[in-house]
C-alpha positions in Angstrom: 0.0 0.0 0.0 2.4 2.8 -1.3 -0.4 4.7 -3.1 -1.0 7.0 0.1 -3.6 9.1 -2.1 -6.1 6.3 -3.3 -8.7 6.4 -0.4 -11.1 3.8 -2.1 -8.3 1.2 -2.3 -6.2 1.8 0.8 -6.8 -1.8 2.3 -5.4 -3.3 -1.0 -2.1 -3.3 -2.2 -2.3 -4.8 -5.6 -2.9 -2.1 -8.5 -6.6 -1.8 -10.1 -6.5 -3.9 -13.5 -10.3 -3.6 -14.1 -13.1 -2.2 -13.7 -14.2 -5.2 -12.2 -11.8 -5.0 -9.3 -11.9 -2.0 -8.5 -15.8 -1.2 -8.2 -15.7 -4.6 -5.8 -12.9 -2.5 -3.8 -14.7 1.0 -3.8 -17.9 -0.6 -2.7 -15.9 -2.6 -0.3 -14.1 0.6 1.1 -17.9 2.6 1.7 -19.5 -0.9 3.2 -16.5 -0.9 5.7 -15.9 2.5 6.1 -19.2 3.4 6.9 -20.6 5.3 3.9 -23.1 2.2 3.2 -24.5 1.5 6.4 -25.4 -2.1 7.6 -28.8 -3.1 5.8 -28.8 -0.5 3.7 -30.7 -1.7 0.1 -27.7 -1.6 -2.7 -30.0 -0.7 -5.7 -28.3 -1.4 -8.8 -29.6 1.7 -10.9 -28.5 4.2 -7.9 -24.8 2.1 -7.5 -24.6 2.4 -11.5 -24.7 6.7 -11.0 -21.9 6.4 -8.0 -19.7 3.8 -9.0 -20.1 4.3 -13.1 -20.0 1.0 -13.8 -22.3 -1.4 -15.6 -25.2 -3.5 -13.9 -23.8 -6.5 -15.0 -20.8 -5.7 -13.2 -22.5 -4.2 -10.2 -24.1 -7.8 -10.2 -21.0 -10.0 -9.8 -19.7 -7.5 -8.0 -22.5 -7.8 -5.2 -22.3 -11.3 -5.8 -18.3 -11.5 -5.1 -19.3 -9.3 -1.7 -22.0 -11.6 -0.6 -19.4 -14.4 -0.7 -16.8 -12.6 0.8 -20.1 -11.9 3.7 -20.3 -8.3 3.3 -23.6 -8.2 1.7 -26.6 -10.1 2.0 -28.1 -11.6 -1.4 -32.0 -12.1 -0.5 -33.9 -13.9 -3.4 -37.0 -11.5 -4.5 -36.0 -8.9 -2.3 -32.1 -8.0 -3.7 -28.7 -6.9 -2.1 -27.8 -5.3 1.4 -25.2 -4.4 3.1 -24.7 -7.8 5.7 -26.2 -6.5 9.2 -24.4 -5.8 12.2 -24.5 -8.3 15.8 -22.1 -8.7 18.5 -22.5 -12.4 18.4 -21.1 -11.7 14.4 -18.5 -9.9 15.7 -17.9 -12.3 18.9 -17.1 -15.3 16.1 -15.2 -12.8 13.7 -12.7 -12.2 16.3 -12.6 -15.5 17.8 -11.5 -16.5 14.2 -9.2 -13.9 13.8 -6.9 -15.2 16.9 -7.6 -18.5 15.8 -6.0 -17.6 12.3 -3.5 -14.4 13.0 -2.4 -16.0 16.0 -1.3 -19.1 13.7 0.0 -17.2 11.5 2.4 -15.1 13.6 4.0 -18.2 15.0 5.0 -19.1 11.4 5.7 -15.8 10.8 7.8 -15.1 13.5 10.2 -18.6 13.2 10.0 -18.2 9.4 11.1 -14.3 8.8 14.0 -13.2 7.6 16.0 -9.7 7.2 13.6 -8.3 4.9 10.5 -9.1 7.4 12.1 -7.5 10.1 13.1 -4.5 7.9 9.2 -4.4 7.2 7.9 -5.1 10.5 10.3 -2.3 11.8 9.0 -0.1 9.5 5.3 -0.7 9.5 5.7 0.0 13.6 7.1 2.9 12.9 4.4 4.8 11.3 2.1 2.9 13.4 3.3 4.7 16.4 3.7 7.7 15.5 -0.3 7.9 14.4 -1.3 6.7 17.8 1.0 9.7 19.3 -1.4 12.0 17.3 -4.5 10.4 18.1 -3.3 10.6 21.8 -2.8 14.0 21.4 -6.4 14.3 20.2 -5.6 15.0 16.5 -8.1 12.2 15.0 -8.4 13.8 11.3 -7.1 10.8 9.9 -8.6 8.3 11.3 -8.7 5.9 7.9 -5.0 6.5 7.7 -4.6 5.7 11.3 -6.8 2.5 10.7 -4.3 1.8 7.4 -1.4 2.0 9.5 -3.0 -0.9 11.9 -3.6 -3.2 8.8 0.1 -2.5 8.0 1.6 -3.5 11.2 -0.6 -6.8 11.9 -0.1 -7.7 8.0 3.8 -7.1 8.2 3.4 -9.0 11.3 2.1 -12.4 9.7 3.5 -11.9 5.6 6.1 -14.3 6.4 3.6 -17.2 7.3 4.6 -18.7 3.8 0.6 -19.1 3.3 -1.1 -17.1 0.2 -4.5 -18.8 1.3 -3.8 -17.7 5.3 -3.0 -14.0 4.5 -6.0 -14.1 1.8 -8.6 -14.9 4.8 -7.2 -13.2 7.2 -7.7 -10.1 5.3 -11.3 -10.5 5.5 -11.6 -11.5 8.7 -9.7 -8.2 9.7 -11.9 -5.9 7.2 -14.7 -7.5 9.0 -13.7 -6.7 12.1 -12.7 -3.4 10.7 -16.2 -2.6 9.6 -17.4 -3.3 13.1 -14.5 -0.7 14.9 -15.4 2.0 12.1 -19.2 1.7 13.3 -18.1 2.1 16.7 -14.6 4.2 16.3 -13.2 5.4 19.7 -9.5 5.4 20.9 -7.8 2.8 23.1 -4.8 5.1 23.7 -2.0 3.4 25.6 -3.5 0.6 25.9 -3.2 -0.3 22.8 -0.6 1.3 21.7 1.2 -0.9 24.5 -0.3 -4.0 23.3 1.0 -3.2 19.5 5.0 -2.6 21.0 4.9 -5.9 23.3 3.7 -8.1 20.0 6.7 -6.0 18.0 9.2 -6.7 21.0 8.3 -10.4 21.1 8.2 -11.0 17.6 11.6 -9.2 17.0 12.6 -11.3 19.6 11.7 -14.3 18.1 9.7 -15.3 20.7 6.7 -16.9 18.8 4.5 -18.3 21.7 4.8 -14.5 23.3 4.0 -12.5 20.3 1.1 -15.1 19.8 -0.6 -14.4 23.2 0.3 -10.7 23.2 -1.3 -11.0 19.8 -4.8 -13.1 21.5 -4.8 -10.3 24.3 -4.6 -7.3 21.9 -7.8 -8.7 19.7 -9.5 -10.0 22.9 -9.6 -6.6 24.8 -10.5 -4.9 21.3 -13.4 -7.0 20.9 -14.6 -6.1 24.5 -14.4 -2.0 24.1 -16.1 -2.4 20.9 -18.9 -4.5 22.1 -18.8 -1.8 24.9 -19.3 1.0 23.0 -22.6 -1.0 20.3 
């Protein structure tokens, strides 16, 4: 993601070959982003207007987010953005540990220079967004959230698994969707969190990064189904 300027595909680092892909990643962006809000109807003839694209290609686009679980194909009635629950968002994050958690252990014994270059890097500019949300500056709050996918991807790249990375990135938009709905600030708490799983994993330490890792999601889950 070094395209810093291209808002409606900032959770996806490959280039837009079609218009295919990239009206599934705009409508993707607003569904998690909060611009189409959960249950909304997704009327083809309005989505053709703002997205310019065609209806058959809003059609397997809709279809493509229905099996990815971010909208709701209902036979007779049409397409809408998948609804909201905290017992969805209970099982998303349970399966987020399950899989991230996994894939950090891997990650962690398999990395090599490069990763930690990366990993360094990504923590970097992590951390220095969380100083300015601390100091109450919260006008970039997608950039701040861009910088979190960063770190946790960095974190897990070296897993040696192209399936693994490819569903844990919907798991974590998922979960994504469910903190934009809610967004509030952790602050040093989870700022904290983020250095103990950098420290352990530099360490190479793959059990401790793994259950800093489980503790980080866990007490995320619980302020956000705090503040639903």
């Amino acid at each position: 993601m070094h395209n810093d300027h291209v808002k409606p595909t900032l959770l996806n680092k490959e280039p837009q070959s079609t218009v295919g892909h990239s009206t599934y990643e705009r409508i993707k962006h607003d569904i998690i982003f909060g611009n189409l809000a959960p249950g909304t109807k997704l009327k083809l003839d309005g989505l053709k207007t703002v997205y310019a694209a065609s209806v058959s290609t809003l059609r397997e686009t809709l279809n493509r987010l229905a099996s990815d679980g971010f909208v709701s194909a209902e036979e007779q009635r049409g397409f809408f953005v998948t609804p909201v629950s905290k017992d969805d968002l209970s099982e998303i994050a349970n399966l987020r540990i399950l899989l991230e958690c996994h894939a950090l252990r891997e990650s962690v014994e398999n990395g090599d220079t490069d990763w930690e270059g990366d990993l360094v890097a990504a923590h970097h500019k992590l951390h220095l967004m969380e100083r300015r949300m601390k100091s109450g500056d919260e006008t970039e709050k997608e950039l701040w959230k861009r910088y979190d996918w960063e770190f946790h991807l960095a974190l897990i790249r070296a897993c040696n698994s192209k399936n693994m990375l490819e569903l844990h990135a919907v798991l974590f938009w998922k979960y994504l969707r469910y903190q934009m709905l809610v967004l509030t600030y952790r602050g040093d708490e989870a700022a904290q969190e983020h250095k103990d799983i950098f420290d352990a994993a530099l360490a190479r330490d793959s059990e401790a990064a793994a259950r800093r890792l489980e503790e980080h999601i866990t007490n995320g889950l619980v302020h956000t189904l705090d503040a639903m």
